[in-house]
KOLKOLNU-27958 format. One record per residue (C-alpha): residue number from 1; y, z, x. Coordinates in steps of 0.2 Angstrom, whole numbers, plus 5000, padded with zeros to 4 digits. Each point is the difference from the previous one (the first is absolute). Layout:
BEGIN
+-----+------+------+------+
!   k !   py !   pz !   px !
+-----+------+------+------+
! NUM !    Y !    Z !    X !
...
+-----+------+------+------+
***
This chain:
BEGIN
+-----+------+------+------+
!   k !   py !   pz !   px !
+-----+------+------+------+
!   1 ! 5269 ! 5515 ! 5288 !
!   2 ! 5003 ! 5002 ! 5018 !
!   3 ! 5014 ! 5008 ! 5008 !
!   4 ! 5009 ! 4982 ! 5006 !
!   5 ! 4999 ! 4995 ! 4983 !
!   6 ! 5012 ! 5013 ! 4995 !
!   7 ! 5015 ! 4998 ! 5012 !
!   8 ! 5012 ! 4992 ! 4996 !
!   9 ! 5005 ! 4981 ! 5007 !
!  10 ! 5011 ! 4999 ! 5018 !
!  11 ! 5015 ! 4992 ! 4993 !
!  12 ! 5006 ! 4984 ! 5007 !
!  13 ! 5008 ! 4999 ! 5016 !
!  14 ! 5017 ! 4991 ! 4993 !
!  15 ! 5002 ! 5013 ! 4984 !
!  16 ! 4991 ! 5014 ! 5013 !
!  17 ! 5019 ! 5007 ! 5004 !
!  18 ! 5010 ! 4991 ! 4987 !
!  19 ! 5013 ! 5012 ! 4991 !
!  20 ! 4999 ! 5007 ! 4985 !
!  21 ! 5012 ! 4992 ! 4984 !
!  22 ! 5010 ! 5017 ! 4993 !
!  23 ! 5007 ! 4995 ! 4983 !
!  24 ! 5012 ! 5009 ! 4987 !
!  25 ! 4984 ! 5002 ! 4987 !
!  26 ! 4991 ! 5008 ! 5011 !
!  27 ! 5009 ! 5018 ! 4998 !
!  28 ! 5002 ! 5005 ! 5019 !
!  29 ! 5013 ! 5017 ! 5000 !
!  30 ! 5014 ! 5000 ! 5007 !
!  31 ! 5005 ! 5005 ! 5017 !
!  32 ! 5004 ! 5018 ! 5000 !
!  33 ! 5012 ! 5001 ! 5015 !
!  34 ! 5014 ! 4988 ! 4999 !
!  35 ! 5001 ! 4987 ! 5016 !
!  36 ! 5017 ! 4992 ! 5005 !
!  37 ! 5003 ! 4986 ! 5014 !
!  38 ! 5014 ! 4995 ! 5006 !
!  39 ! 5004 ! 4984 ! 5010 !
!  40 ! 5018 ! 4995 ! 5009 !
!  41 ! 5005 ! 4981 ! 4998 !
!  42 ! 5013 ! 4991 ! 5012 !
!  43 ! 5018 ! 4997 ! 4990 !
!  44 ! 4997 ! 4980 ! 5001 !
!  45 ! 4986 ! 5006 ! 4988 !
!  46 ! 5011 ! 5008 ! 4988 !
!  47 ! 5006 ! 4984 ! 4988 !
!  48 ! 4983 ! 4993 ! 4998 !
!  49 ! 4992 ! 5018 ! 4991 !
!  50 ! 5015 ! 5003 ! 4992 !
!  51 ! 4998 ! 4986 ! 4991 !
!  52 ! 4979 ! 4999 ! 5000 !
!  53 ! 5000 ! 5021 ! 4995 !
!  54 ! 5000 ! 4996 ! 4981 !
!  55 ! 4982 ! 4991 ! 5005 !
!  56 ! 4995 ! 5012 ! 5012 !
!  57 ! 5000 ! 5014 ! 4987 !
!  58 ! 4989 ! 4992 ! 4989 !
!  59 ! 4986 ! 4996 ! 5012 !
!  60 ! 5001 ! 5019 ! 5005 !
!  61 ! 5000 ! 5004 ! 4980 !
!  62 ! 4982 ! 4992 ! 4999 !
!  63 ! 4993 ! 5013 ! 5011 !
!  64 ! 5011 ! 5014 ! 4991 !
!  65 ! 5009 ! 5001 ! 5016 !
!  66 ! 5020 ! 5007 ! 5003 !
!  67 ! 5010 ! 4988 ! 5011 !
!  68 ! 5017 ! 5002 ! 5005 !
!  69 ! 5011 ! 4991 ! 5012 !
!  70 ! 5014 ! 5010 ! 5009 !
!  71 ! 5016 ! 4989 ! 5007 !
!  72 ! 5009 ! 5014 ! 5008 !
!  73 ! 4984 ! 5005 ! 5013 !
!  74 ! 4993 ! 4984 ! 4999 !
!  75 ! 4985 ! 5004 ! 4995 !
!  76 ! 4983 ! 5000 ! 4988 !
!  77 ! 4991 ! 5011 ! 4991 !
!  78 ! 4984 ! 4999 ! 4989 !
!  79 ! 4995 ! 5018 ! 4991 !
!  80 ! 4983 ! 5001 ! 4991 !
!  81 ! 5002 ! 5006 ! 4981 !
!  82 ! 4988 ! 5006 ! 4985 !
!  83 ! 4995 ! 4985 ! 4997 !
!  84 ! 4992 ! 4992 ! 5014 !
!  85 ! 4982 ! 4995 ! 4997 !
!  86 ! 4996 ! 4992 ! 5017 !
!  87 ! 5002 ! 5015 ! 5014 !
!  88 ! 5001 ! 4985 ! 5013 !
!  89 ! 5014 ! 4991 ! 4992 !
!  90 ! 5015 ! 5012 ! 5010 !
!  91 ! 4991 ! 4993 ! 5016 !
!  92 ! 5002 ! 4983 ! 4994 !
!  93 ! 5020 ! 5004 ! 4995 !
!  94 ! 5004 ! 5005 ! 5016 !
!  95 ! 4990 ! 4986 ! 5010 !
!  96 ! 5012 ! 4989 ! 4985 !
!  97 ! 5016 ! 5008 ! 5004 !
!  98 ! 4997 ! 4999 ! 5017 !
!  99 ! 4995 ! 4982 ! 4998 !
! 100 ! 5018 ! 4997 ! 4991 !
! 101 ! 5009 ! 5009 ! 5013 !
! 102 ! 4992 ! 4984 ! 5014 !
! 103 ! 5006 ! 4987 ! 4990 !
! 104 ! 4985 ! 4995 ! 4988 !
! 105 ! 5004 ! 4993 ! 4987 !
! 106 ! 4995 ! 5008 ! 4985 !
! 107 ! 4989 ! 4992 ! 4990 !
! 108 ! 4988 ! 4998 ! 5018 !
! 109 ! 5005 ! 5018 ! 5003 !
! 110 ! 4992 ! 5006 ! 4981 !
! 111 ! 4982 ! 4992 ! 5005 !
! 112 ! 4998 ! 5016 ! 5012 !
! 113 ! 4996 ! 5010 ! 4983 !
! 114 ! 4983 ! 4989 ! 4999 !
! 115 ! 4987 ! 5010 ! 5006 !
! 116 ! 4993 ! 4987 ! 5014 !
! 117 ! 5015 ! 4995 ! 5009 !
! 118 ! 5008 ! 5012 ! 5012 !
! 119 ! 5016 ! 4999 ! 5013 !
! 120 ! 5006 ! 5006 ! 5016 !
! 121 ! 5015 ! 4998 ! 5008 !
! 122 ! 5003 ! 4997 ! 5019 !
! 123 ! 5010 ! 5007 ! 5012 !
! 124 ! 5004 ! 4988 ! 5012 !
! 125 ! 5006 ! 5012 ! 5013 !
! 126 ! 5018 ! 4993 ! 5006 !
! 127 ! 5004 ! 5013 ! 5011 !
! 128 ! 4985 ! 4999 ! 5015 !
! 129 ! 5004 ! 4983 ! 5005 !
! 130 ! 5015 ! 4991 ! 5004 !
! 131 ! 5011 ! 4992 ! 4986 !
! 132 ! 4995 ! 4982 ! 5007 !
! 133 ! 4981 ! 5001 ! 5002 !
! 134 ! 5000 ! 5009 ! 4982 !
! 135 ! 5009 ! 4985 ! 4993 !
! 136 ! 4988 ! 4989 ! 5008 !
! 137 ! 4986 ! 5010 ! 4994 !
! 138 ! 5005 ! 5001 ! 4980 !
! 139 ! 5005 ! 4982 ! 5001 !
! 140 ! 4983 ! 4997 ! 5004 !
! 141 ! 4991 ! 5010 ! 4984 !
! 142 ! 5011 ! 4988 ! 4991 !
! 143 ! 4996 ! 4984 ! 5011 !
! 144 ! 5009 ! 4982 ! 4996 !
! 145 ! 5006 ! 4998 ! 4985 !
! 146 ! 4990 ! 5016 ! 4996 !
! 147 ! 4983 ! 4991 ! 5001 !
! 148 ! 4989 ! 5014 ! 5008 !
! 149 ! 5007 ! 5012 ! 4988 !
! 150 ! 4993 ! 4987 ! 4986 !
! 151 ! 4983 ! 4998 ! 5009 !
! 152 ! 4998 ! 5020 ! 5002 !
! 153 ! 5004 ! 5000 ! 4981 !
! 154 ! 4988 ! 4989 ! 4998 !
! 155 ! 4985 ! 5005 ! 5011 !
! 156 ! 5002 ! 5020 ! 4994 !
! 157 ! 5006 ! 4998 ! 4980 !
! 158 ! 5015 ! 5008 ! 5004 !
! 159 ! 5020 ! 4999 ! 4995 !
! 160 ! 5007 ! 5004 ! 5016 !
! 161 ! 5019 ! 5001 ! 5002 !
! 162 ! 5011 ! 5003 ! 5015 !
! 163 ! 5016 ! 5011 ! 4997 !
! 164 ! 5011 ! 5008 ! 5015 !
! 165 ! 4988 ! 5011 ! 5010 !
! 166 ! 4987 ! 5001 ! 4989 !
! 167 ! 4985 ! 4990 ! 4993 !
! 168 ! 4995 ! 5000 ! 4981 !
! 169 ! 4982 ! 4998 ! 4997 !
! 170 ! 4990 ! 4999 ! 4981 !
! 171 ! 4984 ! 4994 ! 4997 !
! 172 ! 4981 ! 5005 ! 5000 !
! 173 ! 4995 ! 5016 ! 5011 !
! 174 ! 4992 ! 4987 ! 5014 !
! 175 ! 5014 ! 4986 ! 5000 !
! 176 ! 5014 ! 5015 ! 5004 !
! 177 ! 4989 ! 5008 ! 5013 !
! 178 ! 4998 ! 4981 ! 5010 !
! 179 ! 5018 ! 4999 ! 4996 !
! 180 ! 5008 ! 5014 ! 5008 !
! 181 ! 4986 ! 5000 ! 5012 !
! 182 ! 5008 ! 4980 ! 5006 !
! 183 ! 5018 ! 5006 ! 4997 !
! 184 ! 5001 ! 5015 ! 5011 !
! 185 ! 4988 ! 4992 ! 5015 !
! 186 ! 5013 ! 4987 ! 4998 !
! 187 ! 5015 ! 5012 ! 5003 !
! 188 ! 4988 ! 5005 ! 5016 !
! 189 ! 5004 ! 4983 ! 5008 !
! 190 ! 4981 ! 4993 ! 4992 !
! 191 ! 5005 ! 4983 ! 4993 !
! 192 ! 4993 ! 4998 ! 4981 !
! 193 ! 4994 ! 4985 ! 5004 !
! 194 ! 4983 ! 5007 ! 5008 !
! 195 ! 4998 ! 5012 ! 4986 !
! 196 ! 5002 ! 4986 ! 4986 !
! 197 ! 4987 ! 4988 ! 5008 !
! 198 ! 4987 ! 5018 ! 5001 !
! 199 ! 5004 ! 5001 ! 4980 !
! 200 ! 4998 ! 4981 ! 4996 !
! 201 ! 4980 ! 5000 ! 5007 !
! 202 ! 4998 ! 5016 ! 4992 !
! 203 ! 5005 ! 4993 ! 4982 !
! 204 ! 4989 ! 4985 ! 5005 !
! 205 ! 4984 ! 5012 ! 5004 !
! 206 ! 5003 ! 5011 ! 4986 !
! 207 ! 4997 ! 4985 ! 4986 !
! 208 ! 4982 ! 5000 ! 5009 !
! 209 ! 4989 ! 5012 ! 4996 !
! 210 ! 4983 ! 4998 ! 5014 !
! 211 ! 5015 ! 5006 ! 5012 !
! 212 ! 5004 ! 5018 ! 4986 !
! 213 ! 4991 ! 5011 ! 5013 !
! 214 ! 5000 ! 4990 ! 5017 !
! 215 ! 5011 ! 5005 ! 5015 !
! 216 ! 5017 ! 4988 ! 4999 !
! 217 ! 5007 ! 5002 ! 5017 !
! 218 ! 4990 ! 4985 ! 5007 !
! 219 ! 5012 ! 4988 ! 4986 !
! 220 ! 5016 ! 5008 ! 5004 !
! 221 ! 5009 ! 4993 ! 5014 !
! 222 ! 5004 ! 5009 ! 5017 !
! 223 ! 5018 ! 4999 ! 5008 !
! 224 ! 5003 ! 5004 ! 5019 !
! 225 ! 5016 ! 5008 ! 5004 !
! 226 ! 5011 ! 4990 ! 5011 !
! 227 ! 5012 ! 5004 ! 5014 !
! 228 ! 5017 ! 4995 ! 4994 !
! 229 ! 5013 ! 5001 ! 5016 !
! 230 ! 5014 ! 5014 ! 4994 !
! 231 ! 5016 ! 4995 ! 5002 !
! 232 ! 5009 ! 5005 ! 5019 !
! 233 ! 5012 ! 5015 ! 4996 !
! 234 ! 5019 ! 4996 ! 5005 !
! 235 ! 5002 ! 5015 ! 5013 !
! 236 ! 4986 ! 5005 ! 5010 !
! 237 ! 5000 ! 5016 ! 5008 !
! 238 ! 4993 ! 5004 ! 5016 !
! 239 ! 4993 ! 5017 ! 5004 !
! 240 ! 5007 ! 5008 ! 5011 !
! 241 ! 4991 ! 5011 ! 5016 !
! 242 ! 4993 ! 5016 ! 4993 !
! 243 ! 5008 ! 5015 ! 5007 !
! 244 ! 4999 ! 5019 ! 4996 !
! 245 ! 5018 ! 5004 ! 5004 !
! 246 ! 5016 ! 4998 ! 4989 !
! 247 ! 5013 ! 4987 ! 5004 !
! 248 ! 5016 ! 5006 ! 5011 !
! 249 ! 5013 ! 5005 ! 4990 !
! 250 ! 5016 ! 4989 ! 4997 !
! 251 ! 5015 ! 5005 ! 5008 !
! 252 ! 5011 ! 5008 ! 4988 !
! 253 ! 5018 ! 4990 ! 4996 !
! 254 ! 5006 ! 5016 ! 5010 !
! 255 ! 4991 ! 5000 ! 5013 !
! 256 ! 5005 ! 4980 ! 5004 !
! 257 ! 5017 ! 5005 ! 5000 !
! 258 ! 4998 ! 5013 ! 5013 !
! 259 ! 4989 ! 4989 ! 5012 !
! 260 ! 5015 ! 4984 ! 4998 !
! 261 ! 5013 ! 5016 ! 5001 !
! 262 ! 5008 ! 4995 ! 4985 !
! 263 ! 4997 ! 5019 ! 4994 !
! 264 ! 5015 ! 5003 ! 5007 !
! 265 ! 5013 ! 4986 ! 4995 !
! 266 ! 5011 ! 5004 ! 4987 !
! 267 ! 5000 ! 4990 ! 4984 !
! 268 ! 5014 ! 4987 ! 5003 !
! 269 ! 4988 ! 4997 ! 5017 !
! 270 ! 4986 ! 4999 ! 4992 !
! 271 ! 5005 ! 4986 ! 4986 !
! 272 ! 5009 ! 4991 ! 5016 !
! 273 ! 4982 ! 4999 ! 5007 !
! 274 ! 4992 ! 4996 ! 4986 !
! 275 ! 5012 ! 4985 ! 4997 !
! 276 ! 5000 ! 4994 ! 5019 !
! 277 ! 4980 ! 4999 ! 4999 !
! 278 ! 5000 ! 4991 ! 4983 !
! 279 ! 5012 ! 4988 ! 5007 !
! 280 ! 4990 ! 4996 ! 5017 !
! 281 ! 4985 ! 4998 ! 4987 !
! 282 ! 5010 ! 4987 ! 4989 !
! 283 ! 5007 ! 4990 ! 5021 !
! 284 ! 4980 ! 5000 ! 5004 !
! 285 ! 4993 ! 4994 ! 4980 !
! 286 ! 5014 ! 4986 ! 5002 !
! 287 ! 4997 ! 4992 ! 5016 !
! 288 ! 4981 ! 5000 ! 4997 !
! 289 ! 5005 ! 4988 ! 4985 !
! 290 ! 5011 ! 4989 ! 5009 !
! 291 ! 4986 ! 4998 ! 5012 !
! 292 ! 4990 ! 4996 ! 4985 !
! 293 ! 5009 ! 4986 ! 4994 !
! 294 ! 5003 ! 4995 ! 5015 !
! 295 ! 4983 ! 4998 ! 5002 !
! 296 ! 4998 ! 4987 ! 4989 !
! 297 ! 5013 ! 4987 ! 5007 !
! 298 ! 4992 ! 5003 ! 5019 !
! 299 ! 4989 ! 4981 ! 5005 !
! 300 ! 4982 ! 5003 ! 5004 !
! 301 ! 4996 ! 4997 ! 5018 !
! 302 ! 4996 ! 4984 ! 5008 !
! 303 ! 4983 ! 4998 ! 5004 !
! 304 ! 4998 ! 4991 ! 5016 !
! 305 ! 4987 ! 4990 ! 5003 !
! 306 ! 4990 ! 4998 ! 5015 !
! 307 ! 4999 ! 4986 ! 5008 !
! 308 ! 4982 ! 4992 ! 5003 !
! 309 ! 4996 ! 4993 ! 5018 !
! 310 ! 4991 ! 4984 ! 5001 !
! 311 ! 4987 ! 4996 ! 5009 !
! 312 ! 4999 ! 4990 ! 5016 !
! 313 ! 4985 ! 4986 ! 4997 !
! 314 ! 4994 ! 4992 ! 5016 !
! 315 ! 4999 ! 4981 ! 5004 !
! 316 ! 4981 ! 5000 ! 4994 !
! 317 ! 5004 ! 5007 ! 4982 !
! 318 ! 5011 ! 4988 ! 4999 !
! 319 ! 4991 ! 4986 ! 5003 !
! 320 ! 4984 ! 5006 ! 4989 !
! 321 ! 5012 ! 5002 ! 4986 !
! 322 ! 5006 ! 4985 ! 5000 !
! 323 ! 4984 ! 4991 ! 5001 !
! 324 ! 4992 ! 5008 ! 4985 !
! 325 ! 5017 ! 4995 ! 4990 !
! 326 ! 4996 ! 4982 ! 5005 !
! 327 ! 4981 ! 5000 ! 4997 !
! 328 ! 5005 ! 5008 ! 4981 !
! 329 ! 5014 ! 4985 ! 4998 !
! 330 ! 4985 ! 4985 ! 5005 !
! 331 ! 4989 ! 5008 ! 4990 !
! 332 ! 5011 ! 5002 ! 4984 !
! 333 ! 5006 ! 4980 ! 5005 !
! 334 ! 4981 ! 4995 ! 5000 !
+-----+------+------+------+
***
């Protein structure tokens, strides 16, 4: 027998990386440390796993896990026990939890125990932009009537749901990858659109398989960044002159009063003073008004038109003129 003979078949490249099914009858031990997570939920949360906690308990039972839901900190918590057969199930508890916290429903939020569907959930980063382009920008994962988050679902095999600031993601190690991969260059001001169109030929070329081991970027379509006009701000500054030294400083409210020489009025001066100035102010602001108004009633100004002088034909001009208007009045006549 030759050597090639005895090693053993490459397996296939579809089942090359697949996972391995753990199941209770195959007698793994359990853990020997104990391992606790423990994930906060918001209070609108509250009334919904309250109610769902009784379920919650027994999907955690099947894989001998410890859940329990605390009301006072808001919080919950998965604890491994002597039981557990699969050492990868307080993973999938947590990622579960976690999942139940975002709003998931829990009967889509129980698949993340299968073995081959995986989740993530995106941040959407609210506080580096503005409250109005994030809005914009969230809206537009969703789309109308929430038609690009259907076709992303679609084209990636995902359940994707949006909740407050974050994204929830479940689904197949590649779909969530392409996922959150869309979602976040979408929160980075990269329209979906451009992404979801790269996906669709992909899908298209994966279904043929003389193109397994070719080069795609020759099928996938090329977008040119445009220059959008920014909108004008409201106040524009202008720079001023560059100059090394410090502006003067202000006169103090001290030194005004010693340069007017009202340092050295008494009080009852002083106010006398300050009244006679507020009341020349209020004389001056007054007749400026009635001037205004008066203003309006005031006739525009004649225009006077000049007076154009005619001029002085001779005897000749005359005469030619008035033959030409006979010569045309025969000539009509005939």
């Amino acid at each position: 027998m030759s050597k090639e003979s005895e090693l053993p078949e490459e397996p296939d490249e579809k089942t090359k990386w697949k996972q391995l099914v753990v199941t209770p009858d195959d007698g793994l031990p359990p853990p020997v440390c104990k391992s606790t997570f423990k994930i906060k939920f918001p209070q609108y949360r509250e009334k919904y796993l309250r109610a769902a906690w009784p379920e919650v308990n027994k999907v955690l039972d099947k894989f001998g896990i410890k859940g329990s839901l605390d009301l006072v900190e808001g919080e919950m918590r998965v604890d491994t026990t002597r039981k557990v057969w699969d050492p990868w199930s307080i993973v999938s508890a947590r990622d579960f939890v976690h999942l139940l916290a975002r709003s998931v429903p829990l009967l889509q939020a129980t698949k993340i125990f299968n073995d081959e569907i995986t989740c993530d959930i995106v941040k959407l980063g609210k506080g580096r932009i503005s409250k109005e382009k994030y809005v914009k920008r969230r809206q537009r994962v969703v789309g109308p009537n929430g038609s690009t988050l259907k076709a992303l679902e679609i084209l990636t095999n995902c359940f994707i749901m949006v909740q407050g600031n974050t994204v929830s993601i479940m689904g197949p190690h590649k779909g969530v990858d392409e996922a959150q991969e869309i979602i976040r260059g979408c929160m980075n001001n990269v329209h979906p659109i451009y992404k979801l169109k790269e996906l669709m030929i992909k899908r298209e070329l994966e279904k043929n398989p003389a193109l397994a081991n070719e080069d795609w970027s020759r099928f996938l379509p090329k977008f040119k960044k445009k220059n959008v006009k920014r909108k004008k701000p409201k106040k524009i500054r202008k720079k001023k002159a560059y100059t090394p030294f410090p502006p003067e400083q202000k006169p103090s409210i001290i030194d005004e009063q010693l340069m007017s020489g009202e340092y050295w009025m008494s009080e009852q001066k002083r106010l006398k003073e300050k009244r006679r100035k507020q009341k020349d102010g209020q004389i001056e602001k007054t007749k400026e008004r009635k001037r205004k108004r008066k203003a309006a009633f005031q006739p525009p100004k004649e225009i006077k038109r000049q007076k154009v002088e005619k001029k002085q034909r001779s005897a000749k001009e005359i005469a030619e003129k008035l033959k030409k208007k006979k010569q045309e009045a025969t000539s009509y006549e005939s």
